[in-house]
N, C-alpha and C positions, 0 to 999 in steps of 0.2 A: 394550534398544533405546533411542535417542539421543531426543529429542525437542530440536527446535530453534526459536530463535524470531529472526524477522526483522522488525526492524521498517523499513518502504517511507516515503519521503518522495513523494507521488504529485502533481505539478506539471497544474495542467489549462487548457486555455484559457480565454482572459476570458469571465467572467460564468458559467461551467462548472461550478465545483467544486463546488455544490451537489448539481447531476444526476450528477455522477461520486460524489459521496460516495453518493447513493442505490444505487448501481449496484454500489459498495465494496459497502454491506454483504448485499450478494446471496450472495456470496461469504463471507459466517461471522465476519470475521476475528476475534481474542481483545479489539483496540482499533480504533479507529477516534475520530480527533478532528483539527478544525480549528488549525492555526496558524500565526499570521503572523511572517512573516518579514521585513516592511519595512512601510513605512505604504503600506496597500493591496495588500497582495502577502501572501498566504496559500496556503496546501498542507495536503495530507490527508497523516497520516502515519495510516501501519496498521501492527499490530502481526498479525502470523501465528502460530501455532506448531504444529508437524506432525510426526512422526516421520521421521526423517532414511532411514527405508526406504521411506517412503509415496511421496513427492515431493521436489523440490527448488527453493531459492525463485529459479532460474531458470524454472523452469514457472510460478511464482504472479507471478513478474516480468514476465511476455508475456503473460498474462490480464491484469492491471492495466494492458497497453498496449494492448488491444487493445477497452478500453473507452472510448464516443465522446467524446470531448472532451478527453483525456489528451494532453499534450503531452509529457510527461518523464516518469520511473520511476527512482528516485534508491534502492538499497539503504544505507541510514544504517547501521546495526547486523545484524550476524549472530553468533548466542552460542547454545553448548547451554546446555537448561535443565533 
């Protein structure tokens, strides 16, 4: 069995991404860390990794948007590991 890892670029509304990162790690994931991407402009990347018969990281893609203050849900990376 495959096991895979996805790492999410998770975009959240202003003043947001603190309560969204809380809310991330409700959900397990392997990483979880802040990075900016312009002066003033940061994003949550998460890092998953799950057995490729368990779920798939469309399922773990629409729980990350479905949390309050999520604007965007950006797949960066998808690799077996």
């Amino acid at each position: 069995m495959s096991k895979v890892g996805v790492v999410f670029k998770v975009f959240a509304e202003e003043g947001k991404l603190d309560s969204v990162m809380e809310a991330i790690k409700e959900m397990k994931p392997q990483d979880l860390r802040k990075e900016e991407l312009a002066f003033g402009i940061s994003v949550a990347k998460v890092l998953f990794v799950f057995d490729d018969s368990e779920t798939g990281s469309s399922k773990i893609e629409e729980k990350l948007k479905g949390i309050n203050g999520v604007s965007e849900v950006d797949v960066e990376e998808e690799t077996l590991v």
